[in-house]
N, C-alpha and C positions, 0 to 999 in steps of 0.2 A: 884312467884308461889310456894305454898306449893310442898311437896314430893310426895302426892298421884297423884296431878292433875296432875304432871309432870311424873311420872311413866305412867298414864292412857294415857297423852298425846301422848306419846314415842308411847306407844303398837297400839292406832288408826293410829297413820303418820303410825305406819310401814304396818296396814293389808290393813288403805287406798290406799297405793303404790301398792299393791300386787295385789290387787283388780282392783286398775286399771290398772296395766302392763297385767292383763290375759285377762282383758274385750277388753283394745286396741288390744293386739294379737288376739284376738276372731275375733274381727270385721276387724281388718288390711287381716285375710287370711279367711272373706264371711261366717267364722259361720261352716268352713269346719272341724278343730282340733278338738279332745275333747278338753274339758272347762279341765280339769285335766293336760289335755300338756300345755295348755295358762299357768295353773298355776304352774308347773312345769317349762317351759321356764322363764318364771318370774323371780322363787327363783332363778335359777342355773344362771341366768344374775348378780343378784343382790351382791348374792354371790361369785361372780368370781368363781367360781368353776370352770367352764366351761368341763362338759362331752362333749359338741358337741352338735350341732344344734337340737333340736327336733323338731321346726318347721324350715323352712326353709327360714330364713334368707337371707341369700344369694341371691342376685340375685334382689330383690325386694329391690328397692331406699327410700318408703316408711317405711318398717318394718326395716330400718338396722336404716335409722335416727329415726324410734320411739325406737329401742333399745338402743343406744347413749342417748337418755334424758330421759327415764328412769334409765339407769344403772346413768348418772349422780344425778337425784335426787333421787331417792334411795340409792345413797350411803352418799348422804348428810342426809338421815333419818336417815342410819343406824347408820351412823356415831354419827351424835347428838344423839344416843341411847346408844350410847357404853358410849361417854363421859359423858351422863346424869347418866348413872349408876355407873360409876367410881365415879364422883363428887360424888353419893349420897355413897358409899361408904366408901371414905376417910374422907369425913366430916362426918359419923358416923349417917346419917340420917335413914340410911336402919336400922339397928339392931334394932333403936326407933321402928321403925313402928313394924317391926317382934316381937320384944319383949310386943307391946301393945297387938296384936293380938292372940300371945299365952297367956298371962298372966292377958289379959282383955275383 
């Protein structure tokens, strides 16, 4: 896989993940959260960040196991995102591309 399509690739897994950690939170708690919280909950899972609950997790056996396989494949996204951009990095892939786009 060339460098763009694997860049493009990276950036789709990661907003398809997003997209649907907020849609499942949407529909896991009846359509009641803003779409903004779903997606907000989402990031801050995905991210370990963890501020604390914005939807209410807890308590619901449903939304704690959908949070668990999201945070697990999500961080397999994220992950294979980091390592795709390190790889293009140290192999010296990125600067080609940057360098085409400014100078062609």
């Amino acid at each position: 896989m060339n460098v763009q399509k694997r860049l493009y690739f990276v950036l789709i897994a990661i907003f398809v993940i997003i997209l649907a950690g907020s849609i499942g939170y949407y529909i896991i708690f009846g359509g009641e959260p803003k779409f903004m919280d779903c997606i907000f909950m989402t990031v801050i899972s995905l991210t370990s960040v963890g501020y604390g609950e914005i939807l209410q997790v807890t308590g619901s056996v449903t939304a704690q196991i959908f949070t668990m396989i999201l945070i697990t494949f999500g961080m397999g996204v994220l992950l294979y995102g980091i390592s795709s951009m390190t790889a293009l990095l140290v192999e010296g892939d990125l600067t080609g591309i940057l360098r085409k786009k400014t100078y062609g």
